[in-house]
C-alpha positions in Angstrom: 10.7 11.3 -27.2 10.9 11.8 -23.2 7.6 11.0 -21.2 6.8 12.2 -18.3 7.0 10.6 -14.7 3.3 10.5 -14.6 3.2 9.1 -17.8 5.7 6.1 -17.0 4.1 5.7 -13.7 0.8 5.0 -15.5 2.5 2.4 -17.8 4.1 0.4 -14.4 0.7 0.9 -12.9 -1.1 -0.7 -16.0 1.1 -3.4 -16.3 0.8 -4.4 -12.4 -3.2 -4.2 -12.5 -3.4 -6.1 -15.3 -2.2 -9.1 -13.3 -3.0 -8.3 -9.7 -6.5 -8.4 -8.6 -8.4 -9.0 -5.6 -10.9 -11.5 -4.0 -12.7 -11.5 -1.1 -9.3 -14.7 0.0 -6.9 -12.5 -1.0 -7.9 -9.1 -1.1 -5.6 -6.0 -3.0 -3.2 -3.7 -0.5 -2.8 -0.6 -2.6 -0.3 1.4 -2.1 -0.2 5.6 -3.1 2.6 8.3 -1.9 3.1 11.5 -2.3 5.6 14.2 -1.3 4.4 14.5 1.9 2.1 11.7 2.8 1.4 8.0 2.5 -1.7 5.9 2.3 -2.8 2.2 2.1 -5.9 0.6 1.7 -7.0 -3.2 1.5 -9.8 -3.5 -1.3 -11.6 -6.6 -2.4 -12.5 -5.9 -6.2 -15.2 -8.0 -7.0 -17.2 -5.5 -5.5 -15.8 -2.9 -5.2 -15.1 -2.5 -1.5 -12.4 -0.9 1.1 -11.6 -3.1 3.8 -9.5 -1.7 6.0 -7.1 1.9 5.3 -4.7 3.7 6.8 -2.1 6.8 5.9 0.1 9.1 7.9 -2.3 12.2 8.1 -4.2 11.9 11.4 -0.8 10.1 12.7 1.8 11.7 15.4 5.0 11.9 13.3 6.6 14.3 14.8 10.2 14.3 14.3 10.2 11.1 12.6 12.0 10.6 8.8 9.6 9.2 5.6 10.8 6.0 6.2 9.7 5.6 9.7 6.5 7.0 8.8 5.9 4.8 5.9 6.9 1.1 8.1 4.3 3.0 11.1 1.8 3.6 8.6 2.2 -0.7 7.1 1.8 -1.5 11.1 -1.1 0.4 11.4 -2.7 -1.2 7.8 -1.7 -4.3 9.0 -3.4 -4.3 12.3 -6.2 -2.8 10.8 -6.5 -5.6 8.7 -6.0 -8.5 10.7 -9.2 -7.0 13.0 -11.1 -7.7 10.1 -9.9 -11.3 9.3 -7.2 -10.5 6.5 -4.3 -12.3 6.8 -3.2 -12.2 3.2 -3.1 -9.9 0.6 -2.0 -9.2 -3.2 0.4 -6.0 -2.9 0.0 -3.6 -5.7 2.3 -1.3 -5.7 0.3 1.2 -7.7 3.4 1.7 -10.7 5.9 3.2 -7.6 9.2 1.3 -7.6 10.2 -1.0 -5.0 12.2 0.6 -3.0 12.5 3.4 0.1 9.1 4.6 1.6 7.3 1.8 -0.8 9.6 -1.1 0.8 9.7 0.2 4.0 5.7 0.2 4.1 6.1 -3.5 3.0 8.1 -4.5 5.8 6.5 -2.9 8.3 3.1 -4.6 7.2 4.8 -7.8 7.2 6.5 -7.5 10.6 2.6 -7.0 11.8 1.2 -9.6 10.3 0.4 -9.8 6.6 1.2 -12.0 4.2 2.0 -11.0 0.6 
């Protein structure tokens, strides 16, 4: 019986959430992508809250590959984030693999300043 991407996604996704979770220390960096676009935000679950976000919508990319986009955007979180006191974070990687845009986010998050 094949499943679906979505479906396997959502099976990853459960089993990362079920052991990541974050306090107002540590808070969670989540991570979506789609086709086009990426987004990030830094949440504190306990209640509830959005800390700091970015994504590449309202960014220049012009001419730029997935990849760049994806380490600018983790610079930009990053930077964000250490405004507002966050120096370390859980990373959830929201059931996406890690690997291309996801790791390149990573990296360029780390390079700024955050440590997961």
């Amino acid at each position: 019986m094949a499943i679906s991407k979505l479906q396997r996604r959502a099976k990853i996704k459960q089993r990362v959430r079920k052991n990541v979770f974050g306090t107002q220390e540590m808070p969670r960096l989540s991570i979506f992508r789609s086709n086009k676009e990426i987004y990030a935000q830094v949440i504190e679950d306990v209640n509830g809250k959005t800390l700091a976000a970015a994504s590449s919508m309202k960014m220049k990319t012009d001419g730029l590959s997935k990849l760049e986009i994806a380490k600018l955007v983790g610079a930009e979180l990053a930077k964000k984030a250490v405004e507002a006191n966050i120096t370390k974070v859980v990373f959830d990687r929201n059931g996406f693999l890690f690997h291309g845009r996801v790791k390149a986010f990573a990296d360029g998050a780390r390079e700024a300043g955050l440590k997961f």
